[in-house]
FIKOLZA-1660 file (N, C-alpha, C; in steps of 0.1 Angstrom, whole numbers, plus 5000, padded with zeros to 4 digits):
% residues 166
   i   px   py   pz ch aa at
   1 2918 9219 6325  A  X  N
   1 2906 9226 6322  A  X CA
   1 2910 9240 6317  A  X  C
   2 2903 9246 6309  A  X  N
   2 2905 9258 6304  A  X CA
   2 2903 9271 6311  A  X  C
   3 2909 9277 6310  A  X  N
   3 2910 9290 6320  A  X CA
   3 2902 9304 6309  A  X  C
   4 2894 9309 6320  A  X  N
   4 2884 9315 6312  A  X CA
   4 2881 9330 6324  A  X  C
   5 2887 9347 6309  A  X  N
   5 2888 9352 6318  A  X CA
   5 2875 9361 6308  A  X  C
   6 2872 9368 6325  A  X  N
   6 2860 9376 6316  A  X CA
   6 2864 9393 6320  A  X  C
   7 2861 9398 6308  A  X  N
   7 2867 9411 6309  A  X CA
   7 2854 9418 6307  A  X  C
   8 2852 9433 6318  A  X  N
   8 2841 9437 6319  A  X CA
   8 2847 9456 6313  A  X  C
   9 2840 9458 6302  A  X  N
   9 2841 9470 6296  A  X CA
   9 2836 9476 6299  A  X  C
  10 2842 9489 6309  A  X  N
  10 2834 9498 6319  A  X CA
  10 2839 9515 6311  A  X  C
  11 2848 9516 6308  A  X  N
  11 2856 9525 6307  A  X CA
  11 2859 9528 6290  A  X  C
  12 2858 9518 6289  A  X  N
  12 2870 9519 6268  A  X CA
  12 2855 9510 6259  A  X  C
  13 2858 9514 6249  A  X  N
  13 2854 9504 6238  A  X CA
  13 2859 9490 6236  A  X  C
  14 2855 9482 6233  A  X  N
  14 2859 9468 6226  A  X CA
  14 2873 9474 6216  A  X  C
  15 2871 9481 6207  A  X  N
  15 2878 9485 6196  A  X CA
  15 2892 9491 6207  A  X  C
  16 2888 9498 6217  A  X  N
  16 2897 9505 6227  A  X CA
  16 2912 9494 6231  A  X  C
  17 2897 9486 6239  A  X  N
  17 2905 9475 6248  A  X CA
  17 2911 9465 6237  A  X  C
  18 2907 9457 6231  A  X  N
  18 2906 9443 6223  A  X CA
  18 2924 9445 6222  A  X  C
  19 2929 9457 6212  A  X  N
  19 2943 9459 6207  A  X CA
  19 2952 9457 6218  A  X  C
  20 2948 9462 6229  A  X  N
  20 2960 9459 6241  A  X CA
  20 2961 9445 6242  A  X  C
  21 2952 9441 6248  A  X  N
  21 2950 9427 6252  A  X CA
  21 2959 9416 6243  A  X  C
  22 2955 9419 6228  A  X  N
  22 2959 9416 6218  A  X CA
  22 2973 9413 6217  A  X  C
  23 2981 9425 6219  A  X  N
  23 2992 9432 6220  A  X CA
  23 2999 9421 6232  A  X  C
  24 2995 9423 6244  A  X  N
  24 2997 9414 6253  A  X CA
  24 3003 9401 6255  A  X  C
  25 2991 9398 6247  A  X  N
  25 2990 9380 6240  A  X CA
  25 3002 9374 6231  A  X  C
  26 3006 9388 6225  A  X  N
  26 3017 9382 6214  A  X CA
  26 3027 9388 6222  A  X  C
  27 3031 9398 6231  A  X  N
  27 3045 9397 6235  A  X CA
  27 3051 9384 6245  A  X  C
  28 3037 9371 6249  A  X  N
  28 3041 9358 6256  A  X CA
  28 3042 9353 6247  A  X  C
  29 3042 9354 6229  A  X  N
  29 3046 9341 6223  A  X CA
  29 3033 9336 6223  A  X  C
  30 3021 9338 6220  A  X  N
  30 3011 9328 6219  A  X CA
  30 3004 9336 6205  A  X  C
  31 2994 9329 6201  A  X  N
  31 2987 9332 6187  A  X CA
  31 2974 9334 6192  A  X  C
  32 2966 9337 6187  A  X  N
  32 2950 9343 6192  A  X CA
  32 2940 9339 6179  A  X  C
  33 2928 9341 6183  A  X  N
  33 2920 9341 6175  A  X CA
  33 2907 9347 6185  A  X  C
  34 2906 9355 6171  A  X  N
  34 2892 9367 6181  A  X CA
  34 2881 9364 6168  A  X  C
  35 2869 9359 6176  A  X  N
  35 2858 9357 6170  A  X CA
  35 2844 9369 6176  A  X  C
  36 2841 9372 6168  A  X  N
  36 2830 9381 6163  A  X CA
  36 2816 9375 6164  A  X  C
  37 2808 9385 6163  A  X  N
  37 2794 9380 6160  A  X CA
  37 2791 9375 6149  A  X  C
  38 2794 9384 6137  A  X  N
  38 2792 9382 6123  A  X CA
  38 2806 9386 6117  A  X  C
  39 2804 9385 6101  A  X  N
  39 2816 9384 6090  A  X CA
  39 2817 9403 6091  A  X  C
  40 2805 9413 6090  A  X  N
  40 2812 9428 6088  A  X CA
  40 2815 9426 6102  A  X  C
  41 2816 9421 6113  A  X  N
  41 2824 9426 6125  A  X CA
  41 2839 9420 6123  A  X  C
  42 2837 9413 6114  A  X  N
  42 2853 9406 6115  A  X CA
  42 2861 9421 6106  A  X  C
  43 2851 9422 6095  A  X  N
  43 2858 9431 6082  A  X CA
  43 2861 9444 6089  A  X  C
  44 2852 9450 6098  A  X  N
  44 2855 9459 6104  A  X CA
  44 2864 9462 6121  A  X  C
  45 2868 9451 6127  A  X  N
  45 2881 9450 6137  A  X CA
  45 2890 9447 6125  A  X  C
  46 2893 9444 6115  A  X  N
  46 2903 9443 6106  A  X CA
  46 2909 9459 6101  A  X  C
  47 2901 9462 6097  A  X  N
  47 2905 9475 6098  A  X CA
  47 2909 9487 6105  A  X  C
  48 2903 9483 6115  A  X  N
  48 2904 9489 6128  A  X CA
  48 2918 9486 6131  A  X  C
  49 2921 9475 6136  A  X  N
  49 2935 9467 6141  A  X CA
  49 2943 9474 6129  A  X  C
  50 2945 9478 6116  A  X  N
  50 2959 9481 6110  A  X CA
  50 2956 9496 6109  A  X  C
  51 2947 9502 6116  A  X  N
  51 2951 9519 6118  A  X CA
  51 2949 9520 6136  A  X  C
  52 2948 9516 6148  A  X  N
  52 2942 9515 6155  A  X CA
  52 2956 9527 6166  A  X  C
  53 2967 9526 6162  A  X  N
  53 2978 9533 6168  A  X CA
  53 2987 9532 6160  A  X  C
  54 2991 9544 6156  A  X  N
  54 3004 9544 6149  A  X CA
  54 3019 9539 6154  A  X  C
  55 3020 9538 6170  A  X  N
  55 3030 9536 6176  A  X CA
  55 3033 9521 6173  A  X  C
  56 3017 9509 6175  A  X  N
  56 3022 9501 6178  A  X CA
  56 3019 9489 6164  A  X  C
  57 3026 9479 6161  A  X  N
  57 3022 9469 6150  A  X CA
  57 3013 9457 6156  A  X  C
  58 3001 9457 6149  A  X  N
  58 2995 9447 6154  A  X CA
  58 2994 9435 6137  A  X  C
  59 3002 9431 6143  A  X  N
  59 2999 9417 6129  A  X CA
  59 2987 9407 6130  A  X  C
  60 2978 9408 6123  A  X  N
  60 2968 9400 6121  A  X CA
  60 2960 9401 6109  A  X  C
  61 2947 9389 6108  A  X  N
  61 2944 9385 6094  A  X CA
  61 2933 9380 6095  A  X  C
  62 2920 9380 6083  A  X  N
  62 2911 9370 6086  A  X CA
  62 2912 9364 6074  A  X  C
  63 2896 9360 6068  A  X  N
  63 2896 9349 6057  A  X CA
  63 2901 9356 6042  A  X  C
  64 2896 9371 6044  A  X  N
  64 2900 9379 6032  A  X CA
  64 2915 9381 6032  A  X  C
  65 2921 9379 6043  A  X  N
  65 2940 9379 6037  A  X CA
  65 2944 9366 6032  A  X  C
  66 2934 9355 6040  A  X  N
  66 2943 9344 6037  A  X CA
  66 2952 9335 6045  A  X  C
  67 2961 9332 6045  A  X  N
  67 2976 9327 6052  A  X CA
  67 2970 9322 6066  A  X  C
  68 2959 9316 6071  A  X  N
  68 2954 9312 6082  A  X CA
  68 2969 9306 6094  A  X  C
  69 2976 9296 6091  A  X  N
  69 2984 9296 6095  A  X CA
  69 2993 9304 6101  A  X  C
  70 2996 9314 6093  A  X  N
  70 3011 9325 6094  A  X CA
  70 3002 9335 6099  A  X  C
  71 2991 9334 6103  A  X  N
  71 2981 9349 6113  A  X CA
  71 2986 9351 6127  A  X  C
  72 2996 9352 6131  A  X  N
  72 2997 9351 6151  A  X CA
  72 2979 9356 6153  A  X  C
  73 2973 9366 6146  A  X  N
  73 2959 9368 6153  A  X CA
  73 2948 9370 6143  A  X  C
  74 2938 9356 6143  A  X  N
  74 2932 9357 6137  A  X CA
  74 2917 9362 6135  A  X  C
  75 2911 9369 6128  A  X  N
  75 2898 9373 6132  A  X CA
  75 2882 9366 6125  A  X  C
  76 2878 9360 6132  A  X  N
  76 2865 9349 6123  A  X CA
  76 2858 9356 6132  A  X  C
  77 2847 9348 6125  A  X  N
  77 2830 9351 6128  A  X CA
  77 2825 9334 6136  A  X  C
  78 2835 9328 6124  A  X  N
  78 2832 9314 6129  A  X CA
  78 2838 9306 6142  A  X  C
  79 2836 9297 6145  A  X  N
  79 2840 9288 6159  A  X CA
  79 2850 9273 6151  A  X  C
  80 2863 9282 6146  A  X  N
  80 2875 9283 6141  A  X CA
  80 2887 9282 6145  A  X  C
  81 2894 9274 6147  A  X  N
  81 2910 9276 6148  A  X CA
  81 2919 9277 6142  A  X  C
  82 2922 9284 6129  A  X  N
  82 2929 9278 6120  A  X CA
  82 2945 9282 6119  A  X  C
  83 2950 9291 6130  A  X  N
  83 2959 9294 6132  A  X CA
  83 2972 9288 6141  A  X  C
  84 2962 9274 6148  A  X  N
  84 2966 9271 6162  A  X CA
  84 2968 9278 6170  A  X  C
  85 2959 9287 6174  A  X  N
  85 2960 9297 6185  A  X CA
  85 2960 9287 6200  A  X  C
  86 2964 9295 6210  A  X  N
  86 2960 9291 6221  A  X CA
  86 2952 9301 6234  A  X  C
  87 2949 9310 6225  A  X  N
  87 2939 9321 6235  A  X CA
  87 2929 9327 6222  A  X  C
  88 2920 9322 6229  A  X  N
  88 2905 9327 6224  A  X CA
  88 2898 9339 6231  A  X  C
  89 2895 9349 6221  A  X  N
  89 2889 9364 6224  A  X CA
  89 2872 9361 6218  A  X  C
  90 2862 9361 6229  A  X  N
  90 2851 9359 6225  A  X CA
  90 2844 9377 6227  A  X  C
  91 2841 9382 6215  A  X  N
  91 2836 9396 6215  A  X CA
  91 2821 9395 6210  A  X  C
  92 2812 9406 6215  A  X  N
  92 2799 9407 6218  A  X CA
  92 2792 9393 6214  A  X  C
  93 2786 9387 6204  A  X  N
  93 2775 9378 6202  A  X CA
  93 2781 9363 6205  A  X  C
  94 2799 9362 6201  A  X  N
  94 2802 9351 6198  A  X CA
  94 2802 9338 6209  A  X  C
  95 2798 9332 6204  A  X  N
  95 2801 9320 6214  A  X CA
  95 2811 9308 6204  A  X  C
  96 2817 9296 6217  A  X  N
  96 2822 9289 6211  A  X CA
  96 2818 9276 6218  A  X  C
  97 2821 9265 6213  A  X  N
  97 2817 9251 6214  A  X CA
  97 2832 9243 6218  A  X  C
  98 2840 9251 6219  A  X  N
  98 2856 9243 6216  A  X CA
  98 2865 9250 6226  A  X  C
  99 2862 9259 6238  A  X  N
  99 2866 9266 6248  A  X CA
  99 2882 9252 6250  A  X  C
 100 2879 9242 6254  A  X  N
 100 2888 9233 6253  A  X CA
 100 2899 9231 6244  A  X  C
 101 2896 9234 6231  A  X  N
 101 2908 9234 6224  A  X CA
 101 2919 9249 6229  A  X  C
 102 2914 9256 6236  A  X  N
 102 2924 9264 6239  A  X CA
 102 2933 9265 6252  A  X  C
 103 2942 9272 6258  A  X  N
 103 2943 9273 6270  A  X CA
 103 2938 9281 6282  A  X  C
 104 2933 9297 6270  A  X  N
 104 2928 9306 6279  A  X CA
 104 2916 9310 6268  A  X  C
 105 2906 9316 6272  A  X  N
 105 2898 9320 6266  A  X CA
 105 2890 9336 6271  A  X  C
 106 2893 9339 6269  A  X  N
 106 2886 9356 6270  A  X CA
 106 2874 9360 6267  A  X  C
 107 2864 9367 6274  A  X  N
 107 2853 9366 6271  A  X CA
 107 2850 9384 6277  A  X  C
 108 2852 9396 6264  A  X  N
 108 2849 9409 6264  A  X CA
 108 2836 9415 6264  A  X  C
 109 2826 9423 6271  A  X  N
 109 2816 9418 6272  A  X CA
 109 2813 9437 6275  A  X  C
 110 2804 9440 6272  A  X  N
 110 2801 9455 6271  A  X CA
 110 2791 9459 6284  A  X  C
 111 2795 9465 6297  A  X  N
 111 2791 9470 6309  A  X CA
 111 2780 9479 6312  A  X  C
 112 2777 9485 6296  A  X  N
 112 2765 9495 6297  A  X CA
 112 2757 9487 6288  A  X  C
 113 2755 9474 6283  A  X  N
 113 2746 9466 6283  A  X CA
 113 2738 9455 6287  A  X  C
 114 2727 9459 6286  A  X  N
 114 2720 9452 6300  A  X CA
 114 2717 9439 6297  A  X  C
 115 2716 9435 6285  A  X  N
 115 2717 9420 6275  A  X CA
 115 2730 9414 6281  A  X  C
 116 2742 9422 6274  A  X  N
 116 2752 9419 6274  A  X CA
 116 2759 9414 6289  A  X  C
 117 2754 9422 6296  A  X  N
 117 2752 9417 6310  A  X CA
 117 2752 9404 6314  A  X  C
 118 2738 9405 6310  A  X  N
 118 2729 9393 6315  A  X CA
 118 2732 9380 6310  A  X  C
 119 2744 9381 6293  A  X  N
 119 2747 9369 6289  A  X CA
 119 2762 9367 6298  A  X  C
 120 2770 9371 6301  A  X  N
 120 2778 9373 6307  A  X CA
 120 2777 9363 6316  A  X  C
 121 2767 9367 6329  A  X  N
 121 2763 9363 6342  A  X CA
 121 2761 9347 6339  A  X  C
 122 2748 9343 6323  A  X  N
 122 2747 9332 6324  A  X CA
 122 2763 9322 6317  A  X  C
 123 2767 9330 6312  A  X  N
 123 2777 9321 6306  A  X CA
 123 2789 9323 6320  A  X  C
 124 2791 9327 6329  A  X  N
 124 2798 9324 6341  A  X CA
 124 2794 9317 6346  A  X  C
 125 2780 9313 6350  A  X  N
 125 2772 9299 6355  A  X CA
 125 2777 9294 6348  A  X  C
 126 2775 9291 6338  A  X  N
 126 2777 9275 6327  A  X CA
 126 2791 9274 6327  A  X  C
 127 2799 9282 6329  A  X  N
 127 2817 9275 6321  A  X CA
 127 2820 9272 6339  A  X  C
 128 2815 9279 6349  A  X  N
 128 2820 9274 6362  A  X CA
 128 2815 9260 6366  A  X  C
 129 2803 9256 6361  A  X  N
 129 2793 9245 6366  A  X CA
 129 2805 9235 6353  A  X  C
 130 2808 9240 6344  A  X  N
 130 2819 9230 6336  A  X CA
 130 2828 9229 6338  A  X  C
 131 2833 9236 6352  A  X  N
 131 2843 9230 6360  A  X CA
 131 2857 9242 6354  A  X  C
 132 2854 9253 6350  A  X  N
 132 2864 9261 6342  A  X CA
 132 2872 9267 6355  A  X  C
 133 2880 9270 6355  A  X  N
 133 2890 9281 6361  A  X CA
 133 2882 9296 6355  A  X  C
 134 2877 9303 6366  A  X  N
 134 2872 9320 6359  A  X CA
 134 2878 9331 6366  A  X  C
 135 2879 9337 6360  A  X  N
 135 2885 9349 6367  A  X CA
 135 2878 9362 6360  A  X  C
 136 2869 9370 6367  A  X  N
 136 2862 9381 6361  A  X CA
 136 2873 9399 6365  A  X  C
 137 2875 9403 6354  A  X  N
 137 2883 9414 6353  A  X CA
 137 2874 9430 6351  A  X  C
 138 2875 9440 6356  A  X  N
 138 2870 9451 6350  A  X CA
 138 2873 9463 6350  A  X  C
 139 2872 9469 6339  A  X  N
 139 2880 9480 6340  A  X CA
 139 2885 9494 6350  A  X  C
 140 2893 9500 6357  A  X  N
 140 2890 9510 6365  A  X CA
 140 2900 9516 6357  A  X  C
 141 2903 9533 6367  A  X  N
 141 2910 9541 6360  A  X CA
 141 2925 9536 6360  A  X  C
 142 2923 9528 6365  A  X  N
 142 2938 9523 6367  A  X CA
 142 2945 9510 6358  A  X  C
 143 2938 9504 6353  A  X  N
 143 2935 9497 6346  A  X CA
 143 2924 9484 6347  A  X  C
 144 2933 9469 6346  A  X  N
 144 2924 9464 6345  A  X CA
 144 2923 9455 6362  A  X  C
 145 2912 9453 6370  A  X  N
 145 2915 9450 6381  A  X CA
 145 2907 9435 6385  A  X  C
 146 2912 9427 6392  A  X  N
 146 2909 9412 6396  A  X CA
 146 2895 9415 6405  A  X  C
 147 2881 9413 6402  A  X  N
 147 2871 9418 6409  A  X CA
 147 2868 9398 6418  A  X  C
 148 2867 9389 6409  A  X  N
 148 2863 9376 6413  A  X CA
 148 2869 9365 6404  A  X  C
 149 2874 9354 6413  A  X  N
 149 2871 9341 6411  A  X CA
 149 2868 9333 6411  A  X  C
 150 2868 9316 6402  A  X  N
 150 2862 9307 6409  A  X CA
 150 2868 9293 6400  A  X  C
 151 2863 9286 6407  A  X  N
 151 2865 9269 6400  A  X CA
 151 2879 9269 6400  A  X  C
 152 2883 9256 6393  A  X  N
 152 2897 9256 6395  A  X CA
 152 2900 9253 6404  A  X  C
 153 2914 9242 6402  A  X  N
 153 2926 9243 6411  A  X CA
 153 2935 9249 6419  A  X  C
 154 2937 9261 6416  A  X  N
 154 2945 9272 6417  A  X CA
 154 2938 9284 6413  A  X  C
 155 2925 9291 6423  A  X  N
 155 2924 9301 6418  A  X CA
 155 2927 9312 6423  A  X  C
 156 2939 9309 6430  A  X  N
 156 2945 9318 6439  A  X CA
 156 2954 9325 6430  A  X  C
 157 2958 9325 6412  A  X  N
 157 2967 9328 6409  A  X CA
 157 2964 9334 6394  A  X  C
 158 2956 9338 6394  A  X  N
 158 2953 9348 6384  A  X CA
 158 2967 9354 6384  A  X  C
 159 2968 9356 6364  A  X  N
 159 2980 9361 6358  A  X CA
 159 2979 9368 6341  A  X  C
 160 2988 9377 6346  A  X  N
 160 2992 9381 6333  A  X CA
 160 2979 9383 6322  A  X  C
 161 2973 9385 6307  A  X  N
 161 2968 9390 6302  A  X CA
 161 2960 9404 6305  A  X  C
 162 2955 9402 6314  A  X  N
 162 2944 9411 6319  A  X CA
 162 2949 9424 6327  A  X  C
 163 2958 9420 6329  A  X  N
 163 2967 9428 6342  A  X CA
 163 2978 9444 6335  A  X  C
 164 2973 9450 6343  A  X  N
 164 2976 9462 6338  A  X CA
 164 2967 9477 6333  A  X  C
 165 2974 9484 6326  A  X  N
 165 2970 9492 6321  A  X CA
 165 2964 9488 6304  A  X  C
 166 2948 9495 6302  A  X  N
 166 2942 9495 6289  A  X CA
 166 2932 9502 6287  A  X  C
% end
C-alpha cells in the first residue's frame, strides 16, 4: 500500500518548502512529479524552481519543456506520470486517482487555510479508511516534525523525506 505523508505548512510557503522536499527526493535517487491545481500553477512553480536559490540546482520540467521522460521532477496540472516517478507531491487543489501507482505520495497543504484544512482532515479519513500507511508532518522552528500516524503495517517507522530542516 502506498505511503502517504501529509505535510502541514505552518511556517514557509509551498514555494518555500516544495524546493527542499524536492531536493530531498532526488538526493535518494527517485523521480517526482508535483501536480498543481491548474496549468498557470504549473507555469509559475516552473519558474520559481529555476531561480528559487542560487546555491542549489533543481532539475525539472513540465509540458512546455518537453523531454517527459528525462524530467527527474515533473510539474502537471494533470493526474499524470510521465516520468515514472515514484513520489507524488500533491499541492493546494490537486488530487489524484492513481496514489497507487506510486510509492510515497505527499500531500502539502496550507495551515492558515481553513478550506485547506478542512480538505486535508477529509482526505486523511479517506486514504486511511483505504488502508494507506499516513504519516502527518508540520512545520516547527526546527524543522519538519512527526505530529501523527496511522494505518499500515509498520507505522512505527516513519522516514526520511520529511525529516529535517525546511
Amino acid at each position: 500500500m502506498t505511503e502517504i505523508r501529509y505535510y502541514h505548512l505552518t511556517r514557509r510557503s509551498l514555494e518555500e518548502a516544495l524546493p527542499q522536499l524536492l531536493l530531498k527526493t532526488l538526493d535518494r535517487g527517485w523521480k517526482a512529479v508535483v501536480m498543481t491545481g491548474t496549468a498557470d500553477r504549473v507555469e509559475a512553480l516552473n519558474t520559481h524552481l529555476w531561480t528559487w536559490n542560487d546555491r542549489d540546482f533543481l532539475p525539472h520540467g513540465s509540458a512546455a519543456d518537453g523531454e517527459a521522460p528525462h524530467q527527474p521532477v515533473w510539474l502537471t496540472h494533470l493526474d499524470e506520470n510521465p516520468n515514472g516517478a515514484t513520489v507524488l507531491f500533491l499541492t493546494e487543489d490537486a488530487e489524484t486517482a492513481r496514489a497507487g501507482d506510486y510509492e510515497l505520495v505527499c500531500r502539502l497543504f496550507d495551515g492558515r487555510d481553513t478550506e485547506a484544512l478542512a480538505r486535508a482532515r477529509a482526505c486523511w479519513t479517506a486514504d486511511r479508511d483505504a488502508g494507506h500507511r499516513l504519516t502527518y508532518w508540520q512545520q516547527t522552528g526546527q524543522g519538519w516534525v512527526l505530529k501523527a500516524e496511522a494505518g499500515g503495517a509498520d507505522a512505527g517507522s516513519a522516514t526520511d523525506a520529511g525529516e529535517g530542516k525546511s
